[in-house]
BAZA-634038 format. One record per residue (C-alpha): x, y, z; residue number from 1; residue in three letters. Coordinates in steps of 0.05 Angstrom, whole numbers, plus 5000, padded with zeros to 4 digits. Layout:
BEGIN
((X; Y; Z); NUM; 'ala')
...
end
This chain:
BEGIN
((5000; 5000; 5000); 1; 'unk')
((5064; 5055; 5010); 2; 'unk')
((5102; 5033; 4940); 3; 'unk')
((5022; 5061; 4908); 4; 'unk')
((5008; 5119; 4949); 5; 'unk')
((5077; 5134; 4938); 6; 'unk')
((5068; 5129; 4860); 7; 'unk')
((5002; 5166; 4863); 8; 'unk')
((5036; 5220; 4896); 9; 'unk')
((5096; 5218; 4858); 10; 'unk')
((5045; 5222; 4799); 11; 'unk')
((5012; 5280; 4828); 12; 'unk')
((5080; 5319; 4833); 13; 'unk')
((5104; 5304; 4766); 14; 'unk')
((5038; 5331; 4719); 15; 'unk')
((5041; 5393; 4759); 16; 'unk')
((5103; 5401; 4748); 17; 'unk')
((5092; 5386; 4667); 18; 'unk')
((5034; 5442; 4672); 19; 'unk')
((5082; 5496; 4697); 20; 'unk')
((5140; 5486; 4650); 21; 'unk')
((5138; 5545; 4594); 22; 'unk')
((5107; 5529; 4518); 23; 'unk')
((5163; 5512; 4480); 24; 'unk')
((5131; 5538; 4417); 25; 'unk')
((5144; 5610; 4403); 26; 'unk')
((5079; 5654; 4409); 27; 'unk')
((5056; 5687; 4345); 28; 'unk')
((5107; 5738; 4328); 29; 'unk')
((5072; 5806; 4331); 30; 'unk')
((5071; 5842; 4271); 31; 'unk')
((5115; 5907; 4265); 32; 'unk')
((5058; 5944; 4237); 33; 'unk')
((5020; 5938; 4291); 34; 'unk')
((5076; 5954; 4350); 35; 'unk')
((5079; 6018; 4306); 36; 'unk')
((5003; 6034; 4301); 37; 'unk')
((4993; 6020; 4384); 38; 'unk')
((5062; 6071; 4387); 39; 'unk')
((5028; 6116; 4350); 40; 'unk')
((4962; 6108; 4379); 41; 'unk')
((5001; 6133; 4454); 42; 'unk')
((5042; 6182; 4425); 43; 'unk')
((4970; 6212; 4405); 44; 'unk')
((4935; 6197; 4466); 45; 'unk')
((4998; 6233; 4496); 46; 'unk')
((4995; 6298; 4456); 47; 'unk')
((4929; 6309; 4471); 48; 'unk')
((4920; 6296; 4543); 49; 'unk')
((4987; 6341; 4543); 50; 'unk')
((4943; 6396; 4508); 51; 'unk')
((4890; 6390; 4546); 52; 'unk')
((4924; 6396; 4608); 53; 'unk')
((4967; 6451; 4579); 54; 'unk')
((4893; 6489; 4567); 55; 'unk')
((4871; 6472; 4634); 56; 'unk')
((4936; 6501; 4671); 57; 'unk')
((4919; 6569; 4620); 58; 'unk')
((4860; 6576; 4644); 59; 'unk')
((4868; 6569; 4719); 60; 'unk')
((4919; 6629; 4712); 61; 'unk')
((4865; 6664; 4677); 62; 'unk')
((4821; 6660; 4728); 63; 'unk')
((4878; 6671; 4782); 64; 'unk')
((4894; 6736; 4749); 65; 'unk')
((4821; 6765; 4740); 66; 'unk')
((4805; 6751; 4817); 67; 'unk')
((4865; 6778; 4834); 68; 'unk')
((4852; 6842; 4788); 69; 'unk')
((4781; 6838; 4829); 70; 'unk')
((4811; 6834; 4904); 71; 'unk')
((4860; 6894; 4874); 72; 'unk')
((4808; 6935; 4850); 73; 'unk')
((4763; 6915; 4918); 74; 'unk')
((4828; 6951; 4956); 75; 'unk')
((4832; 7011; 4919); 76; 'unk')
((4766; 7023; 4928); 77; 'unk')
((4767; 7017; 5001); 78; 'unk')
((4824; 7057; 5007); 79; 'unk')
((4802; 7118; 4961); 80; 'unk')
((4739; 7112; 5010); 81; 'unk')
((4779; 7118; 5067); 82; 'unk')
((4813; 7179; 5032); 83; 'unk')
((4752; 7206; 5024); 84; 'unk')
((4724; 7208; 5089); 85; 'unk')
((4799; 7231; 5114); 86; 'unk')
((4781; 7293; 5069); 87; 'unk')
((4717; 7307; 5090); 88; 'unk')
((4733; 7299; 5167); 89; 'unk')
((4790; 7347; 5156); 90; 'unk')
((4736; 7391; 5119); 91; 'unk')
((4689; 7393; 5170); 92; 'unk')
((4740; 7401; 5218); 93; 'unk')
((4767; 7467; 5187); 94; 'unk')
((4697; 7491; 5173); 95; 'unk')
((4691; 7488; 5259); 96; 'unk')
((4744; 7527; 5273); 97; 'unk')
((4727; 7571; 5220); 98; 'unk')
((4664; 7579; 5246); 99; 'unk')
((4685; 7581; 5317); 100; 'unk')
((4732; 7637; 5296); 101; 'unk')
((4678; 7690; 5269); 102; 'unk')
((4638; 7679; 5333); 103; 'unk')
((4699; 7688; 5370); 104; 'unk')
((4709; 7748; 5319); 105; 'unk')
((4637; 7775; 5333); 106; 'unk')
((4622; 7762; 5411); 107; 'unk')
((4699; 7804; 5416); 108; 'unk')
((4657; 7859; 5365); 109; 'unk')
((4591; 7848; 5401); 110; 'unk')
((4619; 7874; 5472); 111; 'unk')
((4637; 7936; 5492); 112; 'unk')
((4707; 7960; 5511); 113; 'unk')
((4720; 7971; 5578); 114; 'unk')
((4722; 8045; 5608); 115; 'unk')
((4780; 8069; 5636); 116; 'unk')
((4758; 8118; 5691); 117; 'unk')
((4809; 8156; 5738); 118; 'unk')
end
């Protein structure tokens, strides 16, 4: 009974090893024309996923630049507003004293000069 489960197993070992050994007949050679064509085909595919990207990466900066133009133009704003109202505080702040200077100016006018008597 061990010489036949020996040669059953023995058996077992040798077809798998027969099923993992390598074809010894060549595979069908590929044709050159078609090695060329696929080449071709990625070379294509290349170029245009290149250019696409290439329009992409344009674009972005495009839109970088006009929100950037935007948050510029946002600034300037604020800051000629704050220019503004610099101005017109000033203004209103000469306009006071101004003010406060002819009533100064007419209250002096308004009362009467002290008499000297001896």
């Amino acid at each position: 009974m061990n010489k036949l489960i020996a040669t059953l197993i023995a058996g077992l070992f040798a077809t798998a090893a027969f099923a993992q050994t390598p074809a010894t007949a060549p595979a069908a050679p590929v044709a050159p024309a078609a090695v060329k064509a696929e080449a071709k085909e990625a070379k294509t595919d290349a170029k245009a996923t290149a250019k696409e990207t290439k329009t992409d990466i344009k674009a972005e900066a495009k839109t970088a630049k006009v929100e950037a133009e935007a948050k510029k133009d946002v600034a300037v704003a604020k800051a000629d507003e704050k220019a503004d109202k610099a101005d017109a505080h000033a203004k209103a702040h000469k306009t006071k004293a101004k003010a406060h200077a002819k009533a100064a100016k007419a209250e002096a006018a308004a009362t009467p000069a002290p008499v000297v008597t001896k």
